[in-house]
KEBA-371146 format. One record per residue (C-alpha): residue number from 0; residue in three letters; x, y, z. Coordinates in pm, whole numbers, plus 32768, in hexadecimal, padded with zeros to 4 digits. Layout:
<sites>
<site pos="NUM" code="ALA" xx="X" yy="Y" zz="Z"/>
...
</sites>
This chain:
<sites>
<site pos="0" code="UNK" xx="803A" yy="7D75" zz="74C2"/>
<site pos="1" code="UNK" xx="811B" yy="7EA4" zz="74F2"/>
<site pos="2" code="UNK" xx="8020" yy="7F97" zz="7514"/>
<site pos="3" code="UNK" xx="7F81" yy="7E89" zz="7649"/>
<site pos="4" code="UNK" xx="80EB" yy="7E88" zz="76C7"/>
<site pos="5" code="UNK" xx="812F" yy="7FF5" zz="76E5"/>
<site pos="6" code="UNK" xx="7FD5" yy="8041" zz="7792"/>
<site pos="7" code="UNK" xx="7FE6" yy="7F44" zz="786D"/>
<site pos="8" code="UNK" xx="8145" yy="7FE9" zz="78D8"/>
<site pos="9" code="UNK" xx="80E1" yy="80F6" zz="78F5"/>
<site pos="10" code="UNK" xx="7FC9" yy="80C7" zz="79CC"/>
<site pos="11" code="UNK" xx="80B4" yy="800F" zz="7AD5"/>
<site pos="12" code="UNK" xx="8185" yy="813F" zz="7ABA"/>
<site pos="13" code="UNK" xx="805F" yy="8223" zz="7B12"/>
<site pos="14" code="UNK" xx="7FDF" yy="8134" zz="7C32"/>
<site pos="15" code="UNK" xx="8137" yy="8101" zz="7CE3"/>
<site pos="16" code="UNK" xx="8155" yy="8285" zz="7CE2"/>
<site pos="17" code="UNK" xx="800E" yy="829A" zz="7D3A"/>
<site pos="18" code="UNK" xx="8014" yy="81BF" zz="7E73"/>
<site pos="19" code="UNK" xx="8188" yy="8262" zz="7E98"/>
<site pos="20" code="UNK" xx="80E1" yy="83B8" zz="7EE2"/>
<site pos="21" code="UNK" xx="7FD8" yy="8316" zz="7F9F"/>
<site pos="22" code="UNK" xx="80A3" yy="821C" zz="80A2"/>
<site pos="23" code="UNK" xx="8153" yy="8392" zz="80D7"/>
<site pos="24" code="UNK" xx="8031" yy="846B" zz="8135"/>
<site pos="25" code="UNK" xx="7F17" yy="83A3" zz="8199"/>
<site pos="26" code="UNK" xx="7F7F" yy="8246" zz="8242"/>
<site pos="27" code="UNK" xx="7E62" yy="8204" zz="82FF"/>
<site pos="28" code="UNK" xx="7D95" yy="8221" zz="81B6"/>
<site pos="29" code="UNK" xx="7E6C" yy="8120" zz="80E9"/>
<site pos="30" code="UNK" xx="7E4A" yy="8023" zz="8213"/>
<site pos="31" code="UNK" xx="7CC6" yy="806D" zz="81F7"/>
<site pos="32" code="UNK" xx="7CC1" yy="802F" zz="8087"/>
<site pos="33" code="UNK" xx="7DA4" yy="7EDD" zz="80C3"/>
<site pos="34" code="UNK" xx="7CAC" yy="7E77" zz="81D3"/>
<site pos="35" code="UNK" xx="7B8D" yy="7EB6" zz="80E7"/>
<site pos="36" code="UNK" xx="7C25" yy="7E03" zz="7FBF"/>
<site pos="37" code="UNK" xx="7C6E" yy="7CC8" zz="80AC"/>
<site pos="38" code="UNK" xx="7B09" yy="7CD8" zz="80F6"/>
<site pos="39" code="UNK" xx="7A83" yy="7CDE" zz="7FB4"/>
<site pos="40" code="UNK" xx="7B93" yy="7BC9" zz="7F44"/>
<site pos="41" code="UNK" xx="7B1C" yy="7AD8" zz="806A"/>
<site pos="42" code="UNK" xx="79BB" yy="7ADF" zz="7FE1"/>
<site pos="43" code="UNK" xx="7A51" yy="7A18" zz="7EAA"/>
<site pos="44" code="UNK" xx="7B86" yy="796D" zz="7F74"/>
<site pos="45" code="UNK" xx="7AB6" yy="790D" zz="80B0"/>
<site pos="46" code="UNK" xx="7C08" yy="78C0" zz="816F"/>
<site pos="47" code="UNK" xx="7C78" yy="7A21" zz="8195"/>
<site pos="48" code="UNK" xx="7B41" yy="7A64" zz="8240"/>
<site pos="49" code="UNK" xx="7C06" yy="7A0F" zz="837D"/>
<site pos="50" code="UNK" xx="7C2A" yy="7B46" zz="8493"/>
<site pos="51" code="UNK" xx="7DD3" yy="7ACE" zz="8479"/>
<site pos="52" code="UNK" xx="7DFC" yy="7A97" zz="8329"/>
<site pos="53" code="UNK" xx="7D45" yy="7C0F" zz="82E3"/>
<site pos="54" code="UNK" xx="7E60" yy="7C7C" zz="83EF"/>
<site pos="55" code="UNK" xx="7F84" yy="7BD6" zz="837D"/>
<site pos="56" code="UNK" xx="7F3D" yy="7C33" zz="8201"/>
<site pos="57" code="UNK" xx="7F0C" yy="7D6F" zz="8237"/>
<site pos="58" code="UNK" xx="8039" yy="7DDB" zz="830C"/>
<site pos="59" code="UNK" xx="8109" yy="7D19" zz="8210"/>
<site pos="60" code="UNK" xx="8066" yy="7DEB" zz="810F"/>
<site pos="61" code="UNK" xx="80BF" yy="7F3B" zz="81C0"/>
<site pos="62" code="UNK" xx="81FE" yy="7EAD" zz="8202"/>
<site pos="63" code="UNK" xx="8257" yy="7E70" zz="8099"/>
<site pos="64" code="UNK" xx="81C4" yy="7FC2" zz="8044"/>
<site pos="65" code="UNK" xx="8277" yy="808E" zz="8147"/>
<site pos="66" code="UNK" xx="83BA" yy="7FBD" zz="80CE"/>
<site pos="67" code="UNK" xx="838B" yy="8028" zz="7F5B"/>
<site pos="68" code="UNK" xx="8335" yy="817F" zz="7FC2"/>
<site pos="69" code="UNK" xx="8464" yy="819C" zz="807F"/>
<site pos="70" code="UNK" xx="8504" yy="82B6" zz="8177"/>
<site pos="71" code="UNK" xx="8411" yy="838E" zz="80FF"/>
<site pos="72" code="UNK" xx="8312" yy="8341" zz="81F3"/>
<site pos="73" code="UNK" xx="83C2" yy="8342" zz="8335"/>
<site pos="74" code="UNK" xx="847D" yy="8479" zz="82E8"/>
<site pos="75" code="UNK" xx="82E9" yy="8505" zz="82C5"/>
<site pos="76" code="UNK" xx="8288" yy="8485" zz="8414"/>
<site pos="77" code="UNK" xx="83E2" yy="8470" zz="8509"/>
<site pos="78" code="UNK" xx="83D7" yy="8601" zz="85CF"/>
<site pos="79" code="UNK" xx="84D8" yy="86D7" zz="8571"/>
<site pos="80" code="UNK" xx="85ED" yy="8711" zz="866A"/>
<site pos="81" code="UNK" xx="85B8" yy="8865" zz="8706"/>
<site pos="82" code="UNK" xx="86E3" yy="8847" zz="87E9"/>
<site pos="83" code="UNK" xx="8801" yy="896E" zz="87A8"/>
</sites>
């Protein structure tokens, strides 16, 4: 049961920096993926086939994400200040 424990720790430590490096460099991609993933969810849990659920889920998603991920992603996307 140990053995389950650590791997299963380890594999949430490998997906949060994971989607850590992702939510950094390719945004647009990890809302793709979230959109795709709602899609395939609603063909199980036919209410999240809704056009504003599929919205409102995922920009909570990316919202969370970008939250976790922290400064880190504005600093990568705000223009430097070239004023002297």
């Amino acid at each position: 049961m140990t053995r389950l424990k650590t791997a299963f720790d380890v594999l949430c430590t490998r997906l949060y920096v994971w989607a850590t490096i992702q939510i950094t460099t390719e945004p647009v991609r990890v809302r793709a993926a979230l959109v795709a993933a709602l899609m395939a969810a609603s063909t199980v849990v036919p209410a999240l086939a809704n056009e504003r659920t599929d919205e409102l889920l995922v920009g909570l998603g990316m919202t969370a994400l970008t939250v976790l991920v922290g400064e880190g992603a504005r600093a990568r996307v705000t223009p430097a200040d070239d004023s002297k």
